[in-house]
Backbone as JSON Lines, residues from 0, in Angstrom:
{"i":0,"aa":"X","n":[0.89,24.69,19.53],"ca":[0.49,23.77,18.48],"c":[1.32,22.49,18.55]}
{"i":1,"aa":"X","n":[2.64,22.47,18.92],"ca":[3.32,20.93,19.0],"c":[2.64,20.55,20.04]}
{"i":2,"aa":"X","n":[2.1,21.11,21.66],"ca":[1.61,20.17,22.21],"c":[0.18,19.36,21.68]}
{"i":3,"aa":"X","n":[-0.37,20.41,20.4],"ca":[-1.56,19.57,20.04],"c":[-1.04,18.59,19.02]}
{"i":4,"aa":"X","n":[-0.14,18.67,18.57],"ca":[0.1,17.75,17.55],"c":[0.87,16.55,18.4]}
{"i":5,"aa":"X","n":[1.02,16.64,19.46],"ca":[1.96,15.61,20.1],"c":[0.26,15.13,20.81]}
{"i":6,"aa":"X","n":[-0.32,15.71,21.26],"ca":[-1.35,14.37,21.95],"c":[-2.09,14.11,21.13]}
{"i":7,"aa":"X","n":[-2.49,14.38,19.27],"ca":[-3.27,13.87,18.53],"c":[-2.46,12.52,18.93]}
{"i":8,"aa":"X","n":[-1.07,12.31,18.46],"ca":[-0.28,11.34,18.45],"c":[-0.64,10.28,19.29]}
{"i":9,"aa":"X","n":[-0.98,11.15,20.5],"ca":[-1.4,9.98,21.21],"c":[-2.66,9.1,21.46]}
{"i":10,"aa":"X","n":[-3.83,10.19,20.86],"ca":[-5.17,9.5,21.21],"c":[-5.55,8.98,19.42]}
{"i":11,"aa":"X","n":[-4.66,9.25,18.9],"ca":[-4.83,8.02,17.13],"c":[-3.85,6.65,17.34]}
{"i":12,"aa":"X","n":[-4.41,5.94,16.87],"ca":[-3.86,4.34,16.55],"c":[-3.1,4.64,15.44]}
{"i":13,"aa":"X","n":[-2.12,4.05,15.06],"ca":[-0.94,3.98,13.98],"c":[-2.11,3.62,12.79]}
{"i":14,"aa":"X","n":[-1.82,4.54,11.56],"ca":[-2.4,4.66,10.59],"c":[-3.95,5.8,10.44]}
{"i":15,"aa":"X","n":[-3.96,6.26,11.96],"ca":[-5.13,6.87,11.93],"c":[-5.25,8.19,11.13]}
{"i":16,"aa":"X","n":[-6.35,8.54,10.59],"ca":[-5.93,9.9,10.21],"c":[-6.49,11.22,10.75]}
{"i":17,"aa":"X","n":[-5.72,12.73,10.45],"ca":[-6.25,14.08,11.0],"c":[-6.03,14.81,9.97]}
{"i":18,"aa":"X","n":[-7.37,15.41,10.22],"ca":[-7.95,16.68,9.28],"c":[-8.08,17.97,10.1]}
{"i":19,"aa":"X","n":[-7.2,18.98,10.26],"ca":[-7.43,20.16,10.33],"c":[-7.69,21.27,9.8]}
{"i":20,"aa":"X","n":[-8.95,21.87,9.59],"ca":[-9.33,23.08,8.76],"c":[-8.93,24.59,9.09]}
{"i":21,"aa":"X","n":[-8.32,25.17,9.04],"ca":[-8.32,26.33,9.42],"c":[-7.86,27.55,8.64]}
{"i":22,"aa":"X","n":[-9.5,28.51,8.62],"ca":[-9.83,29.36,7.98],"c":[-8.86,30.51,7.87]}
{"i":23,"aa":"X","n":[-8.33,31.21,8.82],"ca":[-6.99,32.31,9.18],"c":[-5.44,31.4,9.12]}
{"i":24,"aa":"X","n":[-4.89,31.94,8.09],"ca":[-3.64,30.85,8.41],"c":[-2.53,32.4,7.55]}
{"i":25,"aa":"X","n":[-0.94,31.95,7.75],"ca":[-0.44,32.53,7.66],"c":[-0.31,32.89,6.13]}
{"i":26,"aa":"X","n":[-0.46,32.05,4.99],"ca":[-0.13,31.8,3.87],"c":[-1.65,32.32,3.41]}
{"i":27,"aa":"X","n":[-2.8,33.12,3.99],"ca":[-4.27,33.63,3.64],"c":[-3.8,35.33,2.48]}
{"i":28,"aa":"X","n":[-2.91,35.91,2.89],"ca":[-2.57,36.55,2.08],"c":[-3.05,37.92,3.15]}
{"i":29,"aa":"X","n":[-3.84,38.24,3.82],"ca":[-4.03,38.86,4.91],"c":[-3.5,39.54,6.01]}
{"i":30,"aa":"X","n":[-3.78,40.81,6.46],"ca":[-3.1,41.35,7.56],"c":[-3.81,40.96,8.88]}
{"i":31,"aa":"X","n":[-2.95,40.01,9.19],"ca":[-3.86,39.7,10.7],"c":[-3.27,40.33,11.93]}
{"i":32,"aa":"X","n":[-2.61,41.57,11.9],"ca":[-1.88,41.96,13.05],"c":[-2.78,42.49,14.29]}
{"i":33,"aa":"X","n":[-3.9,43.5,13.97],"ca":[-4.6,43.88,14.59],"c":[-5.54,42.6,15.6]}
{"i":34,"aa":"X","n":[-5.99,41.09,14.81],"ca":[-6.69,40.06,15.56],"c":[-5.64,39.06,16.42]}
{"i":35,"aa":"X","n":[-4.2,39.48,15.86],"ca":[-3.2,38.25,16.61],"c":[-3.19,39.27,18.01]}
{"i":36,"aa":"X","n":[-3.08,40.85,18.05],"ca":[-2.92,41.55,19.39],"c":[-4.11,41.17,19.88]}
{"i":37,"aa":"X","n":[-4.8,41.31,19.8],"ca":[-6.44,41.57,20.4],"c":[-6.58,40.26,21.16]}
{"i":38,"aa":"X","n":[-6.89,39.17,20.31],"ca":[-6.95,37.75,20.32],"c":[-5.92,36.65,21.11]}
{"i":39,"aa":"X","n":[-4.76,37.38,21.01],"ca":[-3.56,36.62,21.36],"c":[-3.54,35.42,20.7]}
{"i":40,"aa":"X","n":[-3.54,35.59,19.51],"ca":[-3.49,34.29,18.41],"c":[-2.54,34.21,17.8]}
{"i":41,"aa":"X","n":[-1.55,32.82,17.36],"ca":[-0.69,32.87,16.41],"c":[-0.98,31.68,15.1]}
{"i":42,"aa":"X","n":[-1.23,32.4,14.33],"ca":[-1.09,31.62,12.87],"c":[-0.01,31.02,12.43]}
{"i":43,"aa":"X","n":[-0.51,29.71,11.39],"ca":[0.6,28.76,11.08],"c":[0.65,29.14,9.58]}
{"i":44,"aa":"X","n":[1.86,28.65,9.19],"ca":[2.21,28.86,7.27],"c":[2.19,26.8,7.32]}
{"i":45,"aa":"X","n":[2.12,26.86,6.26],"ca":[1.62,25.27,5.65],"c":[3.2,24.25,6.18]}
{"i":46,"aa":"X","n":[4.39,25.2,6.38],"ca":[5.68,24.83,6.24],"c":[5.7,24.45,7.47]}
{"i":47,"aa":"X","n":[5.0,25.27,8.85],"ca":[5.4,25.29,9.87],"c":[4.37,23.99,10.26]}
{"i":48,"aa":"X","n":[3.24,23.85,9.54],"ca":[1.85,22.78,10.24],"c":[2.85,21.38,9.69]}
{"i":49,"aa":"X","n":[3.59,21.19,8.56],"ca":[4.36,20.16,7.99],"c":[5.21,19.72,8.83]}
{"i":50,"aa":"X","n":[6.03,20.92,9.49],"ca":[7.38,20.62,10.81],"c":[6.63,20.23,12.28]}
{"i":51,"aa":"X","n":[5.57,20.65,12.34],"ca":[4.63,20.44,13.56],"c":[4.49,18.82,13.6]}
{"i":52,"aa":"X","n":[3.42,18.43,12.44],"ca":[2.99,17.19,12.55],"c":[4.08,15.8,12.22]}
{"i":53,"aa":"X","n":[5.18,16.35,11.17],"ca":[6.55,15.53,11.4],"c":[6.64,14.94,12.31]}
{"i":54,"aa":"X","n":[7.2,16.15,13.31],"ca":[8.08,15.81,14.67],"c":[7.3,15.46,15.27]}
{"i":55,"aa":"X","n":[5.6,14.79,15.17],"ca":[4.93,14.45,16.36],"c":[4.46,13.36,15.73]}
{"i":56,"aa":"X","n":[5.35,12.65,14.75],"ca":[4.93,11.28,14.39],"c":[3.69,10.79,13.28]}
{"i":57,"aa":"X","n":[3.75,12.18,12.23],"ca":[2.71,12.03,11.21],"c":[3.33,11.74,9.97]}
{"i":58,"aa":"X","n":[2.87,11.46,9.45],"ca":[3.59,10.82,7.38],"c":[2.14,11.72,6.55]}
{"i":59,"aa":"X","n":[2.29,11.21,5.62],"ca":[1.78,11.45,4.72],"c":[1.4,12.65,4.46]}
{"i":60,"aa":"X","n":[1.33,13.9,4.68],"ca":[1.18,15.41,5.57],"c":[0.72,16.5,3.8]}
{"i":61,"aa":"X","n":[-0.43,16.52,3.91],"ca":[-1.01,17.28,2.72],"c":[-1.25,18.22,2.69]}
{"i":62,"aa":"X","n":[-1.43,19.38,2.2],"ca":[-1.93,20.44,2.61],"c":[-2.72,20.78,1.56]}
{"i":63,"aa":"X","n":[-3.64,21.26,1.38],"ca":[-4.87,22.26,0.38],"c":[-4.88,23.22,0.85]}
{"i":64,"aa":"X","n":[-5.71,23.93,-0.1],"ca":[-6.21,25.53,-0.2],"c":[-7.71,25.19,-0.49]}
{"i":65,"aa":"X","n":[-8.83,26.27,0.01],"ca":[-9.84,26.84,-0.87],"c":[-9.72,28.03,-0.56]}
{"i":66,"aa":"X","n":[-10.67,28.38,-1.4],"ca":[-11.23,29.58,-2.06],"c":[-12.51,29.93,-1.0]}
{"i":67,"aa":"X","n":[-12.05,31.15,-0.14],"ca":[-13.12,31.75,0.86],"c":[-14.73,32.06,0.15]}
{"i":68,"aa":"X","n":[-15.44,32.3,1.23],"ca":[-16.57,32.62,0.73],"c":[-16.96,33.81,1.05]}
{"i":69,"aa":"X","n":[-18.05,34.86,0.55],"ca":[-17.45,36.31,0.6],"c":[-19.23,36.8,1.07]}
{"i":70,"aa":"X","n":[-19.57,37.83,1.84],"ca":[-20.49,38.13,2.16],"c":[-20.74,39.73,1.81]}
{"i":71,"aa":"X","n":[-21.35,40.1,0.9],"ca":[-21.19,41.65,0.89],"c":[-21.16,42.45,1.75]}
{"i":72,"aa":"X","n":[-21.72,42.62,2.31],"ca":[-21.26,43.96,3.26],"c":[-20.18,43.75,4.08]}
{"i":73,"aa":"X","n":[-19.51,42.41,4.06],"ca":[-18.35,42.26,4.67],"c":[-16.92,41.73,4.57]}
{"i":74,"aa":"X","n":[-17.04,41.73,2.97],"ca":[-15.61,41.68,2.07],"c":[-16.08,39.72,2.61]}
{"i":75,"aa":"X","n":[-14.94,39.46,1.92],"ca":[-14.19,38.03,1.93],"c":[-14.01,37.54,3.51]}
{"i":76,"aa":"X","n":[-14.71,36.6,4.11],"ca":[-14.51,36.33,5.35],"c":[-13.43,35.34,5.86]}
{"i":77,"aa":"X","n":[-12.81,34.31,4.81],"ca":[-12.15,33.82,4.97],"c":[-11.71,33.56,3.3]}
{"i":78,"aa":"X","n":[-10.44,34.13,3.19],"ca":[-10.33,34.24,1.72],"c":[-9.1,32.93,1.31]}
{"i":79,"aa":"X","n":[-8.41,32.25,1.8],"ca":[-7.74,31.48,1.86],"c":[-7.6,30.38,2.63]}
{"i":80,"aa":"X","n":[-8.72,29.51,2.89],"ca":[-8.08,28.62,4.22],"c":[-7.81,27.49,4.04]}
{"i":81,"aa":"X","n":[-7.21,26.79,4.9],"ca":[-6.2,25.82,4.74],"c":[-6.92,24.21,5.48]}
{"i":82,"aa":"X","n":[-6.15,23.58,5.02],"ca":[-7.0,21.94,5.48],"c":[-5.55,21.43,5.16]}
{"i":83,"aa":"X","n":[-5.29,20.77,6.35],"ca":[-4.07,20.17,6.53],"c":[-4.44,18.12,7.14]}
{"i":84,"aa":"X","n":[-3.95,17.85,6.35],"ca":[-4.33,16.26,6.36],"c":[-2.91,15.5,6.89]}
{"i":85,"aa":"X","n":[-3.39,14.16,7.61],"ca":[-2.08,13.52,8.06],"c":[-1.95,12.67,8.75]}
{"i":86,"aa":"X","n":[-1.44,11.32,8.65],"ca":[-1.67,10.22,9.11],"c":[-0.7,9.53,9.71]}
{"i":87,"aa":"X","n":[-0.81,9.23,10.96],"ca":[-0.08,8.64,12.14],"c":[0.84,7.41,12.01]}
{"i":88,"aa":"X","n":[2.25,7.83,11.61],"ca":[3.0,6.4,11.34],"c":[2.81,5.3,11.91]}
{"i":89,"aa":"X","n":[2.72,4.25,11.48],"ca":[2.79,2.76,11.99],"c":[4.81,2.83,12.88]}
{"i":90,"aa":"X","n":[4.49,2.43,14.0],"ca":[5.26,1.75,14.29],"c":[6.43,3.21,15.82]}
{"i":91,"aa":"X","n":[5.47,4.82,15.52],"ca":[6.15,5.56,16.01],"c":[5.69,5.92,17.52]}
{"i":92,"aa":"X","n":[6.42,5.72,18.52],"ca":[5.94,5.81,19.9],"c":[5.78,7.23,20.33]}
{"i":93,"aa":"X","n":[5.11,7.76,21.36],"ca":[5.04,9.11,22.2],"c":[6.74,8.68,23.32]}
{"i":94,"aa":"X","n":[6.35,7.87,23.8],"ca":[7.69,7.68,24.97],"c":[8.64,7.3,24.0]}
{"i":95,"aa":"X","n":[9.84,8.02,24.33],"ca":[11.04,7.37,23.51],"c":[12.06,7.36,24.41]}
Protein backbone atom coordinates (compact mmCIF):
# COMPACT_ATOMS: atom_id res chain seq x y z
CA UNK A 1 0.00 0.00 0.00
CA UNK A 2 2.88 2.79 0.45
CA UNK A 3 3.95 1.87 -2.99
CA UNK A 4 0.32 2.80 -4.04
CA UNK A 5 0.17 5.72 -2.12
CA UNK A 6 3.60 6.89 -3.30
CA UNK A 7 2.68 6.71 -7.18
CA UNK A 8 -0.91 8.25 -6.58
CA UNK A 9 1.64 11.04 -5.52
CA UNK A 10 2.94 10.94 -8.53
CA UNK A 11 0.31 10.76 -11.27
CA UNK A 12 -1.92 13.83 -9.14
CA UNK A 13 -0.96 17.52 -9.60
CA UNK A 14 -0.52 19.37 -6.19
CA UNK A 15 -3.97 19.92 -4.82
CA UNK A 16 -5.43 16.95 -6.59
CA UNK A 17 -7.70 14.80 -4.85
CA UNK A 18 -8.14 10.68 -3.87
CA UNK A 19 -10.99 8.78 -2.90
CA UNK A 20 -10.53 5.31 -1.79
CA UNK A 21 -13.47 3.03 -0.92
CA UNK A 22 -12.88 0.01 0.66
CA UNK A 23 -15.48 -2.37 1.75
CA UNK A 24 -13.15 -5.04 4.13
CA UNK A 25 -11.01 -2.88 6.28
CA UNK A 26 -9.51 -3.56 9.59
CA UNK A 27 -11.69 -1.29 11.83
CA UNK A 28 -15.15 -3.51 9.92
CA UNK A 29 -15.50 -5.21 13.21
CA UNK A 30 -15.06 -8.68 11.41
CA UNK A 31 -13.06 -11.86 11.40
CA UNK A 32 -11.20 -11.79 8.29
CA UNK A 33 -8.60 -14.47 9.10
CA UNK A 34 -9.86 -17.26 7.09
CA UNK A 35 -10.04 -14.57 3.53
CA UNK A 36 -6.50 -12.81 4.51
CA UNK A 37 -5.01 -16.87 4.32
CA UNK A 38 -6.88 -17.88 1.33
CA UNK A 39 -6.62 -14.50 -0.51
CA UNK A 40 -3.28 -13.37 0.69
CA UNK A 41 -4.79 -10.06 1.61
CA UNK A 42 -3.87 -7.50 4.16
CA UNK A 43 -6.31 -4.99 5.56
CA UNK A 44 -5.79 -1.42 6.65
CA UNK A 45 -7.21 0.32 10.12
CA UNK A 46 -8.08 4.12 9.27
CA UNK A 47 -4.68 4.92 11.48
CA UNK A 48 -2.53 2.98 9.24
CA UNK A 49 -4.38 4.50 5.59
CA UNK A 50 -3.62 8.18 7.62
CA UNK A 51 0.36 7.10 8.11
CA UNK A 52 0.26 5.68 4.49
CA UNK A 53 -1.01 8.75 2.68
CA UNK A 54 1.06 11.28 5.13
CA UNK A 55 4.32 9.93 4.26
CA UNK A 56 3.43 9.95 0.54
CA UNK A 57 2.67 13.61 0.47
CA UNK A 58 -1.19 13.88 1.24
CA UNK A 59 -2.92 16.68 3.70
CA UNK A 60 -6.12 16.92 4.38
CA UNK A 61 -6.69 12.92 5.04
CA UNK A 62 -10.51 12.06 6.07
CA UNK A 63 -11.80 9.13 6.80
CA UNK A 64 -15.74 7.93 6.92
CA UNK A 65 -17.69 5.02 7.69
CA UNK A 66 -20.97 3.53 6.18
CA UNK A 67 -23.27 1.34 7.08
CA UNK A 68 -23.05 -2.11 4.88
CA UNK A 69 -25.77 -3.40 2.98
CA UNK A 70 -27.15 -6.80 3.95
CA UNK A 71 -28.61 -9.56 1.67
CA UNK A 72 -30.60 -12.31 3.41
CA UNK A 73 -29.47 -15.37 2.84
CA UNK A 74 -26.13 -13.95 3.24
CA UNK A 75 -25.80 -11.91 6.47
CA UNK A 76 -24.22 -8.36 6.04
CA UNK A 77 -21.86 -8.29 3.03
CA UNK A 78 -19.96 -5.50 3.84
CA UNK A 79 -20.91 -4.25 7.24
CA UNK A 80 -18.46 -1.41 7.79
CA UNK A 81 -16.61 0.12 4.95
CA UNK A 82 -14.41 2.74 4.77
CA UNK A 83 -13.80 5.78 2.21
CA UNK A 84 -10.67 7.41 2.82
CA UNK A 85 -10.27 10.94 1.17
CA UNK A 86 -7.02 13.07 0.54
CA UNK A 87 -5.43 15.66 -1.16
CA UNK A 88 -1.97 16.09 -2.59
CA UNK A 89 0.11 18.92 -0.93
CA UNK A 90 1.04 21.89 -2.94
CA UNK A 91 4.54 22.25 -3.09
CA UNK A 92 5.66 18.27 -2.01
CA UNK A 93 8.08 16.41 -4.45
CA UNK A 94 8.38 12.35 -5.14
CA UNK A 95 12.40 12.93 -5.64
CA UNK A 96 13.88 14.35 -2.60
Amino acid sequence: MYIFGFAMSIYLSPGGRLVIEMSYNKDDGLDHTKHIKKMNLHLYSAEEMKKIFTESGFSDIAIDYYRGFWIPFKGYVVPRGMIVKAIKRTGWHTCK
